[in-house]
N, C-alpha and C positions, 0 to 999 in steps of 0.2 A: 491579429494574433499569429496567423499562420508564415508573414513573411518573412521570406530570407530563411526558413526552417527546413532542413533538411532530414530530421528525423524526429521522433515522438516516442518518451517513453513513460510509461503508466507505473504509477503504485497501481496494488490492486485493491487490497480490502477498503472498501468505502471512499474509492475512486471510478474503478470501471465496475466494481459489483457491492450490492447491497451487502455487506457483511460484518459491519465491526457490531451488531448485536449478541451474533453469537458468543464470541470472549467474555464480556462477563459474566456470561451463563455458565459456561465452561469454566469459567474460575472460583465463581461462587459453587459449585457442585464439586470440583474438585476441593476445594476446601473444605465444604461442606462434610463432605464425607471423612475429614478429619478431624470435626469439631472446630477448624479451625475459622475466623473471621480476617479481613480483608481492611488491614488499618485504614484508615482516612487519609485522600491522597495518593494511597497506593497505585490506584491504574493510573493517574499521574505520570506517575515513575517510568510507565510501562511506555511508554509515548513512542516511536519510531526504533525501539530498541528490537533484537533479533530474535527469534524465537528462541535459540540457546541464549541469549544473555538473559531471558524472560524467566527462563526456567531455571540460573542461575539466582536470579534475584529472588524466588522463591524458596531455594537453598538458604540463602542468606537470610531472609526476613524469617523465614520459618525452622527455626532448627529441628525440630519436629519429625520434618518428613525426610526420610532415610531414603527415599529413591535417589538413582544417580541422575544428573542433566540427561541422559538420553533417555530413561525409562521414564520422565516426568514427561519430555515431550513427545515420548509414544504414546501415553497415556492420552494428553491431550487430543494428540492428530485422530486416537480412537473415538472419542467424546464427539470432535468436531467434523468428523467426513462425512458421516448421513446426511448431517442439514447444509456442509459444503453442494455437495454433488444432487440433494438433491429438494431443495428449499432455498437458496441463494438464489437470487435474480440480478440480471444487469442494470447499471444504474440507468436512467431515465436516458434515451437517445445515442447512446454508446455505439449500438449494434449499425445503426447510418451513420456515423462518425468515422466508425473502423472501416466500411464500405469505403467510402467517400475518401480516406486516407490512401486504403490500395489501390484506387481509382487512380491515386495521381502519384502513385508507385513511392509514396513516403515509407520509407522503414520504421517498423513501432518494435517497442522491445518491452519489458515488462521488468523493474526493481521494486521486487517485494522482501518483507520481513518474514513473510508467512515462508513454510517450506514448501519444498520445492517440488517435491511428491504432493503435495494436500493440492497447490496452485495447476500445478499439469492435469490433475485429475478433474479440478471444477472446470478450466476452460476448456477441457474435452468436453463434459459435459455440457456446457451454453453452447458448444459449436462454433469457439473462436479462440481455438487456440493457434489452426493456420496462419492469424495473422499476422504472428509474430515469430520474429527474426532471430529475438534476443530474450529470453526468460532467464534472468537469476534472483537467488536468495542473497539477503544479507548475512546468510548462515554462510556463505561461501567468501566472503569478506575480510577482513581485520578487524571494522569497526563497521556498526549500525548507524544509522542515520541517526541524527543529524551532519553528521559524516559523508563526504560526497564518494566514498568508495563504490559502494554498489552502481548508483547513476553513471561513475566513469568505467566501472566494467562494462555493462551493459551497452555503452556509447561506445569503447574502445570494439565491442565485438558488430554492432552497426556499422561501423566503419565512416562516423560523423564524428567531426569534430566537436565539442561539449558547446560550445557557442551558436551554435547550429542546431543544437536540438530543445526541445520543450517537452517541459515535464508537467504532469499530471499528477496533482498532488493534495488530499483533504487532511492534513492533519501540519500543524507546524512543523514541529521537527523533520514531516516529511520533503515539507517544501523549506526550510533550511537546507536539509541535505543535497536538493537541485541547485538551488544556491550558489551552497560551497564547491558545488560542482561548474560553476561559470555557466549554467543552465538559462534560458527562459522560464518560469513557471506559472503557471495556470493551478491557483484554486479551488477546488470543489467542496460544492455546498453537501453536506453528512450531517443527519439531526445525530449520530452519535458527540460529533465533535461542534454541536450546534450555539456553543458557548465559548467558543472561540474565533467564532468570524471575523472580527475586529483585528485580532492579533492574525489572522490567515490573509488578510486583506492588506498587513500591515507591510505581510513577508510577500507576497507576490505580486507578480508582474502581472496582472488579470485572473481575473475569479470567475465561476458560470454556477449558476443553480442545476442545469442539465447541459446538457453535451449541444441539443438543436439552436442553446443559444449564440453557438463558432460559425453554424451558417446565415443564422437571421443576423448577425450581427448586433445582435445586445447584450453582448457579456461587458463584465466592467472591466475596464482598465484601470488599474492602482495607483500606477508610477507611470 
């Protein structure tokens, strides 16, 4: 998996940290508190889009609620920073993985949806925010993934060329967006997105259940 890779870049939520539960707790209660329900499909919709396109799409499906895009996604970030910073855990074997990377002086950089503020504050708190070179939002973007913007910001500021680095990705759209970025991409197994592995297996270049499967050597290869 690892050769010929010059750098490594991570989604975050329900890649290197347990988290895509929170969201639709957060959306169900944000709604909740407006009478409002959550059509069928909806988080669907919601799939590797940006946090402002999220909170625009909540504009649109809900005419209802009068907050602007930023006041929805303050709302939010309020809702979800206690159990970010301090209830979120690393996914299974990450914390030797990321060791075992600046061991061998790999550059890792980090393309999330989440913002930018919420992400810098959880990886201070687990105590690995050090190890990276490169953190951006796809709030600082054009376009959200499945779109390979964010990935080639992220790579352009590593200083690797896209063909050279490997991406870490559980959700499709996420690992479309490394893709379309001329990326490697590596799978991760998320029981949130646990009804997709087929289609996640379909889009990538190797899948792992945890991270200790890159050094025992039993992750799958796809293609």
């Amino acid at each position: 998996m690892l050769k010929d890779i010059e750098g490594i870049i991570f989604d975050l939520d329900g890649t290197l940290i347990d988290s895509m539960w929170i969201w639709p707790s957060v959306d169900e209660e944000y709604l909740g508190a407006r009478n409002l329900r959550m059509p069928e499909g909806f988080q669907d919709q919601m799939e590797g889009m940006s946090y402002r396109d999220v909170a625009k799409l909540f504009r649109t499906t809900f005419p209802s609620i009068e907050s602007s895009t930023e006041e929805i996604m303050e709302e939010w970030i309020r809702m979800a920073y206690h159990k970010y910073v301090n209830e979120v855990p690393l996914k299974s074997g990450v914390k030797k993985f990321l060791q075992e990377m600046r061991r061998r002086e790999i550059p890792m950089g980090i393309a999330t949806s989440n913002t930018l503020d919420l992400v810098l504050d959880t990886l201070k708190s687990l105590e690995i925010d050090f190890y990276f070179s490169s953190i951006h939002s796809a709030n600082e973007v054009k376009s959200g993934k499945p779109e390979p913007d964010i990935y080639l910001l992220v790579s352009q500021e590593l200083g690797i060329s896209p063909k050279k680095c490997l991406v870490f990705e559980d959700v499709p759209m996420g690992i479309l967006a490394g893709k379309n970025a001329g990326m490697k991409v590596c799978g991760v197994e998320d029981s949130f997105s646990a009804n997709q592995v087929q289609k996640k297996k379909a889009l990538a270049d190797f899948y792992i259940n945890h991270y200790d499967e890159i050094e025992m050597g039993t992750f799958e290869v796809c293609k």
